[in-house]
C-alpha positions as CSV (number, residue, x, y, z in Angstrom):
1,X,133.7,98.6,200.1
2,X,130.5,100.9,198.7
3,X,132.7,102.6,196.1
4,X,133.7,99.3,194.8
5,X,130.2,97.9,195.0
6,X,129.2,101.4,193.0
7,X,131.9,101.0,190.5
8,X,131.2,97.0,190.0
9,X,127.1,98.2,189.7
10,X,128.9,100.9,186.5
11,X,130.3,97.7,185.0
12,X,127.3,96.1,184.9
13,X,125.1,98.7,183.7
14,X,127.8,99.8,181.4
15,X,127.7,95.7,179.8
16,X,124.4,95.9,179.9
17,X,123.4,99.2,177.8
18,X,126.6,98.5,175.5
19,X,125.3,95.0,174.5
20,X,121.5,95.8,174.6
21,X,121.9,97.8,170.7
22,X,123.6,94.3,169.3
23,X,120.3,92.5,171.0
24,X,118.2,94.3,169.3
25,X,120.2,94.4,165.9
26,X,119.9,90.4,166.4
27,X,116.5,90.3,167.0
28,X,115.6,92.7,163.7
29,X,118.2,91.0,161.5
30,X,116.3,87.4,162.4
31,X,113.2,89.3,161.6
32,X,114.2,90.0,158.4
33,X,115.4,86.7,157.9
34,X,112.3,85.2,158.5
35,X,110.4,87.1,156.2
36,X,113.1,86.5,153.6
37,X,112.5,82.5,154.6
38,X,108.8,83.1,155.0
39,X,108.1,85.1,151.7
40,X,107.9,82.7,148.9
41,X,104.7,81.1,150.3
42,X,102.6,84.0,148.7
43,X,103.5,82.8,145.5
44,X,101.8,79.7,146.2
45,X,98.3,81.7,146.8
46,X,95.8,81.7,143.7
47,X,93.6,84.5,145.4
48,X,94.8,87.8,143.8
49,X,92.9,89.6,146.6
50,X,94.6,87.8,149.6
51,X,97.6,88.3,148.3
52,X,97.4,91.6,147.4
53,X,96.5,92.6,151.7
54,X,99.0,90.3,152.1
55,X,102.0,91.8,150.2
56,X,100.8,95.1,151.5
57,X,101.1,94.0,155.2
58,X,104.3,92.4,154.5
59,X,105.7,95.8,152.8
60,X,104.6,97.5,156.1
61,X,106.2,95.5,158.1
62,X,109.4,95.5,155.9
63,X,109.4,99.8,156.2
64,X,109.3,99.3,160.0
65,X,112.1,97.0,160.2
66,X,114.3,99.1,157.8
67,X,114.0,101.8,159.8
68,X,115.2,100.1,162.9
69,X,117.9,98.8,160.7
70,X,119.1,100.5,157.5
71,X,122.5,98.3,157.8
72,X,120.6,95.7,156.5
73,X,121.4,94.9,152.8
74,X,118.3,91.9,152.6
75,X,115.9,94.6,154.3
76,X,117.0,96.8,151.2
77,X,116.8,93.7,148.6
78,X,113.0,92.7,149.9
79,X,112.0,96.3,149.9
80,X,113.1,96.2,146.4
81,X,111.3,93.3,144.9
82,X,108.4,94.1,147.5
83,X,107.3,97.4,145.8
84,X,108.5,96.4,142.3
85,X,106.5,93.4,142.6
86,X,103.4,94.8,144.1
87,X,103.4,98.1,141.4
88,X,103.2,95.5,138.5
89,X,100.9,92.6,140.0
90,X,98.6,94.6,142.0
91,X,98.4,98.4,141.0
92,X,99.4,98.5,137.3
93,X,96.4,95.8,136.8
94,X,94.1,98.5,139.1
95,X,94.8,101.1,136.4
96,X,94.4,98.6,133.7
97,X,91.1,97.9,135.4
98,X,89.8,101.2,135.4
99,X,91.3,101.8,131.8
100,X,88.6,99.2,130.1
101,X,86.1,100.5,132.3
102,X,86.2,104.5,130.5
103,X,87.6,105.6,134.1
104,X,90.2,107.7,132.9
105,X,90.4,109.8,136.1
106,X,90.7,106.4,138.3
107,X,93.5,105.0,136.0
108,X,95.8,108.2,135.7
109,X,95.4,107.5,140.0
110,X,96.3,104.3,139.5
111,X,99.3,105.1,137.4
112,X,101.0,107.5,139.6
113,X,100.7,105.3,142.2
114,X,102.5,102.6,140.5
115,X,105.1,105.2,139.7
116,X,105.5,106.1,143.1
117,X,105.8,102.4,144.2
118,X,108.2,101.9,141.6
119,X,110.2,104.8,142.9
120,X,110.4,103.4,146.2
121,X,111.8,100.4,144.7
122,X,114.4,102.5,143.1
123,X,115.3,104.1,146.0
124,X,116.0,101.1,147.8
125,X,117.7,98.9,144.6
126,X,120.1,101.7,144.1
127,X,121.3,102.1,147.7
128,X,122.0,98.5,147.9
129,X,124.0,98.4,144.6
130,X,126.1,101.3,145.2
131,X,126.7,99.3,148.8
132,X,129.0,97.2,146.6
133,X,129.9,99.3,144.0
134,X,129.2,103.6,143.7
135,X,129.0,105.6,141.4
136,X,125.8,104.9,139.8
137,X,125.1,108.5,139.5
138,X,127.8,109.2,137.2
139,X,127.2,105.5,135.4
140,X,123.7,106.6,134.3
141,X,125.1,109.6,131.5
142,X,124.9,107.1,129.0
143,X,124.7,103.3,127.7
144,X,128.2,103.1,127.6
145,X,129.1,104.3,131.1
146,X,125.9,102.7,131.9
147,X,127.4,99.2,130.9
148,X,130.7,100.0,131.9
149,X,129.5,100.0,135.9
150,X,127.7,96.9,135.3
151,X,131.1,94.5,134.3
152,X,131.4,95.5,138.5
153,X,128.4,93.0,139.2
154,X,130.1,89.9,138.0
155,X,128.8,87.1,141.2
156,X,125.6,85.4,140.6
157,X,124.6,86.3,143.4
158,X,124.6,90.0,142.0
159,X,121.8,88.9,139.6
160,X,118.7,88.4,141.7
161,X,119.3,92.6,142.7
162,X,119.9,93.7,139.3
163,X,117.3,92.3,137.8
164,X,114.1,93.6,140.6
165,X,116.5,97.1,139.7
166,X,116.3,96.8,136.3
167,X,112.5,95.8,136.0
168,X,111.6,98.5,138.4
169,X,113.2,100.8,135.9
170,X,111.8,99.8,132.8
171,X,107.9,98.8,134.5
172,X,108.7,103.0,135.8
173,X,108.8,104.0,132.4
174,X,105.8,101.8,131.1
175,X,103.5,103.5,133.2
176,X,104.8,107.2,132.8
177,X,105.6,106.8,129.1
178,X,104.6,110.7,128.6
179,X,107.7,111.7,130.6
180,X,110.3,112.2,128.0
181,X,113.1,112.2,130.8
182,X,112.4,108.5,132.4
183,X,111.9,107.1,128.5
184,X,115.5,108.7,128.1
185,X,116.8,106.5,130.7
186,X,115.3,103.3,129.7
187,X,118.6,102.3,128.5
188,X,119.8,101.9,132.8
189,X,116.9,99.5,133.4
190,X,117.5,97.6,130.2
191,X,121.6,97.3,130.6
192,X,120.6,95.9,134.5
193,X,118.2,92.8,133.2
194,X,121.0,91.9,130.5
195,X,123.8,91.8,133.0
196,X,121.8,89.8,135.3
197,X,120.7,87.0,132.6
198,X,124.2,87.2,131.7
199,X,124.9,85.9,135.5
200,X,121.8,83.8,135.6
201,X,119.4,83.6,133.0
202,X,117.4,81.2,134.7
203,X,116.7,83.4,137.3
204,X,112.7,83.7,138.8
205,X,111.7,81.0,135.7
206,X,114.0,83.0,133.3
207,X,112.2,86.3,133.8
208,X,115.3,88.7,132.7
209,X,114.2,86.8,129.2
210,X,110.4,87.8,129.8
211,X,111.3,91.4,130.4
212,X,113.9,91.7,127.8
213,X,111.2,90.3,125.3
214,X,108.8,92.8,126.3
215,X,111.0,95.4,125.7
216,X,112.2,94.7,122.2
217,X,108.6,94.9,121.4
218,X,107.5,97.5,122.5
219,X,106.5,99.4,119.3
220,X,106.0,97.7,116.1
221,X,109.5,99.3,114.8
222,X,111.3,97.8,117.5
223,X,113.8,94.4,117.3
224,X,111.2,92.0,117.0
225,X,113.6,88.8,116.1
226,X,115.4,89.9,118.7
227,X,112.4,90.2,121.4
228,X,110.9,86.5,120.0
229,X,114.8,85.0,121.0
230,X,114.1,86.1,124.1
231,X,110.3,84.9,124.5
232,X,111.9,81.5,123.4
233,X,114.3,81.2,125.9
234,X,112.1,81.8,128.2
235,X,109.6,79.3,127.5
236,X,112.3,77.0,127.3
237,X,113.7,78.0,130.9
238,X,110.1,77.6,132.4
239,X,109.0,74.6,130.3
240,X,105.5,76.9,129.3
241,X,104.4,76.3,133.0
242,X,105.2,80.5,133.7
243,X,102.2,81.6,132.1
244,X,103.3,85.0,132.8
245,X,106.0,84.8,130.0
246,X,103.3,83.7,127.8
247,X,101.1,86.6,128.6
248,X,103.6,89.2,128.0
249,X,104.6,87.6,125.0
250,X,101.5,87.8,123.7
251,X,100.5,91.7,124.6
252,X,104.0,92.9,123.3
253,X,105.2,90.6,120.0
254,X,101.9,89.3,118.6
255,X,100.3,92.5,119.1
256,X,103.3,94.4,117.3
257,X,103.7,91.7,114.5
258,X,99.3,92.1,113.8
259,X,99.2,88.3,114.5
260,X,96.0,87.8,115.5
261,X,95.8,83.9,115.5
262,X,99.0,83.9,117.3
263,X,97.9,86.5,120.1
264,X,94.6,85.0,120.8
265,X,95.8,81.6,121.0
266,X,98.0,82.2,123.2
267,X,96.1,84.3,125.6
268,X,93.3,81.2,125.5
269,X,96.2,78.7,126.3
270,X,97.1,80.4,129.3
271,X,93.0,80.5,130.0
272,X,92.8,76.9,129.9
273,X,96.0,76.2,131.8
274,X,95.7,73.9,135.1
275,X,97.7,74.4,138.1
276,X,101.0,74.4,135.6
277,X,103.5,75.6,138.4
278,X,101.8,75.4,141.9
279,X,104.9,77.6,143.5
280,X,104.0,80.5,141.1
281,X,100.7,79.7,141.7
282,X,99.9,83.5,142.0
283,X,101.4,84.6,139.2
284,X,99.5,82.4,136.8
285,X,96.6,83.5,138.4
286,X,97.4,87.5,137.7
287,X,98.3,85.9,133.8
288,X,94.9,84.6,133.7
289,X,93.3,87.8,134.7
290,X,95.1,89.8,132.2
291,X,94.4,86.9,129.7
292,X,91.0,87.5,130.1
293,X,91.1,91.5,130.0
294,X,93.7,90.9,127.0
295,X,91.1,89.0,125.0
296,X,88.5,91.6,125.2
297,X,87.5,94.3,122.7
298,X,89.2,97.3,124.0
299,X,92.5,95.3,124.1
300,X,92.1,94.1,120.9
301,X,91.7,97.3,119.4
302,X,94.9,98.5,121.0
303,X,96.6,96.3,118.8
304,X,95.1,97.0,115.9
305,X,93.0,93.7,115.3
């Protein structure tokens, strides 16, 4: 009688420890969920400042989980856009900041920590896509091969990953433009955005577009009929009301086509703008703030006005 109350008490303990791992694997994954439910509202909040501790704490959080579950392909994706999103809205404009102050020590900080933000974001953005499909490694030699691995991506569903990747990439090289090895590269980052419009260009308010505008002009020698296409079709997706197309549209064609008129126009349109699109309420506001820093002199002079 004892040694089958001792081996029905092994059972139990046995069920217990053995189902105790998928518990907690359930109660992470709806963690994750949640946030992943939870984490538009922020794009909703005008203050740039209680968004910024806000998409910090919510990074934080998002580490934690990962490490309790690095199964998880939507802890991977929100790690992704989490740090790709935060270098550009929150520490690219801290370097800008301290640029147009004469703080060159304080930018060149502020830099290399948006570099190492975007590298996190790379990290994360590669390990999911070679989930579905490896060999990224060997993909990157060239544009060819580079392309070649993309035709593998061919759901819509692949697009929202590809292009959070693929800006990550390119915003990498914007802020460490000195290292001749990333500008090398830019051709990975650029190949993911097109392969995700070419999924779903209407993606985030047609923001592939955005990117891929910015990028054809980024010197004055670059495709600029090409890079104004794009800036159209953008404008189009969004109606106007994404003032952040408008912004970048701005800083990279009119300032490489020396249209003056055209550039500060547009930089006061976005100025004047009401609440155009109240869920991307933050990121008008971010336009409006770099509107404003775009219009003074410093800027200006950049481009050659």
């Amino acid at each position: 009688m004892r040694s089958r109350s001792v081996a029905t008490f092994a059972a139990a303990l046995f069920a217990l420890t053995s189902t105790s791992g998928c518990i907690k694997k359930t109660l992470i994954k709806g963690q994750i969920d949640g946030i992943a439910e939870a984490s538009p509202a922020i794009d909703t909040f005008s203050d740039v400042e209680v968004a910024r501790g806000a998409a910090f704490a919510g990074l934080s959080q998002l580490e934690g989980l990962h490490k309790l579950l690095p199964s998880s392909d939507k802890g991977l994706y929100l790690l992704a856009k989490g740090w790709a999103g935060a270098a550009f809205a929150f520490i690219e404009d801290d370097a800008e900041s301290a640029d147009d102050k004469g703080d060159g020590a304080s930018a060149d900080y502020h830099r290399a920590r948006a570099r190492a933000a975007y590298d996190r974001a790379l990290a994360y953005g590669v390990e999911l896509l070679e989930r579905d499909h490896k060999g990224f490694e060997t993909a990157r030699r060239d544009s060819d091969s580079m392309h070649a691995w993309l035709k593998q991506f061919d759901d819509a569903d692949d697009a929202a990953e590809l292009l959070w990747v693929g800006q990550a990439w390119v915003s990498r090289v914007n802020v460490a433009s000195d290292d001749p090895d990333l500008v090398a590269e830019l051709f990975v980052g650029v190949a993911m955005i097109e392969q995700s419009v070419a999924l779903d260009e209407t993606l985030f308010y047609g923001l592939g577009h955005t990117i891929l505008g910015a990028y054809h002009a980024r010197t004055a020698m670059g495709e600029l009929d090409e890079s104004l296409q794009h800036f159209q079709r953008a404008l189009a997706i969004n109606g106007g009301k994404a003032l952040l197309t408008k912004f970048q549209m701005a800083r990279s064609y009119y300032c490489q086509k020396s249209d003056q008129a055209s550039y500060e126009k547009t930089l006061r349109e976005i100025l004047a703008a009401g609440d155009t699109l109240p869920e991307q309420r933050l990121q008008n506001s971010l336009a409006k703030r770099r509107a404003r820093r775009y219009l003074g002199i410093t800027r200006e002079r950049n481009c050659g006005f």
